[in-house]
N, C-alpha and C positions, 0 to 999 in steps of 0.2 A: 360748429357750435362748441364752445369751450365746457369742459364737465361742470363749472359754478354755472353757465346758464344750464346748462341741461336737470341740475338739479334743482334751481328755482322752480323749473316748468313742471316738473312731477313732486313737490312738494305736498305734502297730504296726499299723496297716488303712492298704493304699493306698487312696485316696482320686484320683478321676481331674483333679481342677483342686486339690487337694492347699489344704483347708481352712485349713492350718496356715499357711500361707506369706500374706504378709502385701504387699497393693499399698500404694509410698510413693513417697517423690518420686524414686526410682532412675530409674524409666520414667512420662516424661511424654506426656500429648496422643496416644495410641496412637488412631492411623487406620486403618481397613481399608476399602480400596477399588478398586471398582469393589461396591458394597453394597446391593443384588443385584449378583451376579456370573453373568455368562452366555461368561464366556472362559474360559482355561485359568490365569491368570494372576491376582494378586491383589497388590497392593503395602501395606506394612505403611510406614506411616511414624509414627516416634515421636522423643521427646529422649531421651538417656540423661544422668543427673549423672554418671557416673564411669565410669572404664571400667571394662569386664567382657568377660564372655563370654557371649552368651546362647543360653537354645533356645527354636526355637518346635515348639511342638505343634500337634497337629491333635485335634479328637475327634469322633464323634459324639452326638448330645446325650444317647443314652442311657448318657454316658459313656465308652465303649469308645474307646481310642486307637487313632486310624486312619494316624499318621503323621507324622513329626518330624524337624527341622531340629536338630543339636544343637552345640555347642560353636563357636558364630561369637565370633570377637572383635571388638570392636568399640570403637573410642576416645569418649571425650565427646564430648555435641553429638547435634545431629540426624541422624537412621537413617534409608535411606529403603533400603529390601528389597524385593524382586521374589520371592513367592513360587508358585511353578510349583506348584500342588493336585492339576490331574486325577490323576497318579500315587495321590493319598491318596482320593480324593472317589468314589467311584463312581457314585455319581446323584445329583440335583439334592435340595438340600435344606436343614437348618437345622444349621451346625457351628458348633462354637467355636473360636476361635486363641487360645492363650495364648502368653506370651511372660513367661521365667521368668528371673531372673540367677542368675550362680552366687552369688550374696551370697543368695537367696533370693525375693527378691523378684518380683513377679508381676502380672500385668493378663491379663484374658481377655475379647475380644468376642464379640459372635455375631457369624456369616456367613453371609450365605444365597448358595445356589449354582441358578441356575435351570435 
């Protein structure tokens, strides 16, 4: 199935990494580390081409959103974020971070949490 039919078919359906949204050169080189993570803490460093505003999300893999950062602003150039999890994480395991602009745009890693 190509991604324009896959997003026809969940039109009006939220969708938890949100199909429709599309990764481009908005956000580049997105890091997440310490990857395995066994602290409380996690740093997110990426480039951004323009400013914005962005959010990050947290989820667990069976989709369900466990917890989100939303409305940062942030000027061009290189991002480097400290994001504090245990609040979202409750035990150790395999999450995803996405990090979305308000232009639309989108990138999502895995994380694992030990």
């Amino acid at each position: 199935i190509s991604a324009e039919d896959a997003c026809d078919a969940i039109k009006g359906k939220e969708s938890y990494l949100d199909l429709c949204r599309y990764e481009s050169d908005a956000i580049k080189d997105l890091k997440v580390y310490p990857n395995p993570n066994t602290t409380n803490k996690v740093k997110l460093q990426f480039h951004l081409s323009k400013k914005c505003e962005i959010r990050i999300d947290v989820h667990e893999l069976s989709g369900r959103l466990i917890g989100n950062v939303g409305n940062i602003p942030c000027a061009p150039g290189e991002q480097n974020l400290i994001l504090e999890f245990r609040r979202f994480i409750p035990s150790p395991g395999v999450y995803l971070i996405s990090i979305t602009t308000s232009t639309g745009e989108q990138v999502v890693r895995r994380f694992i949490v030990e």
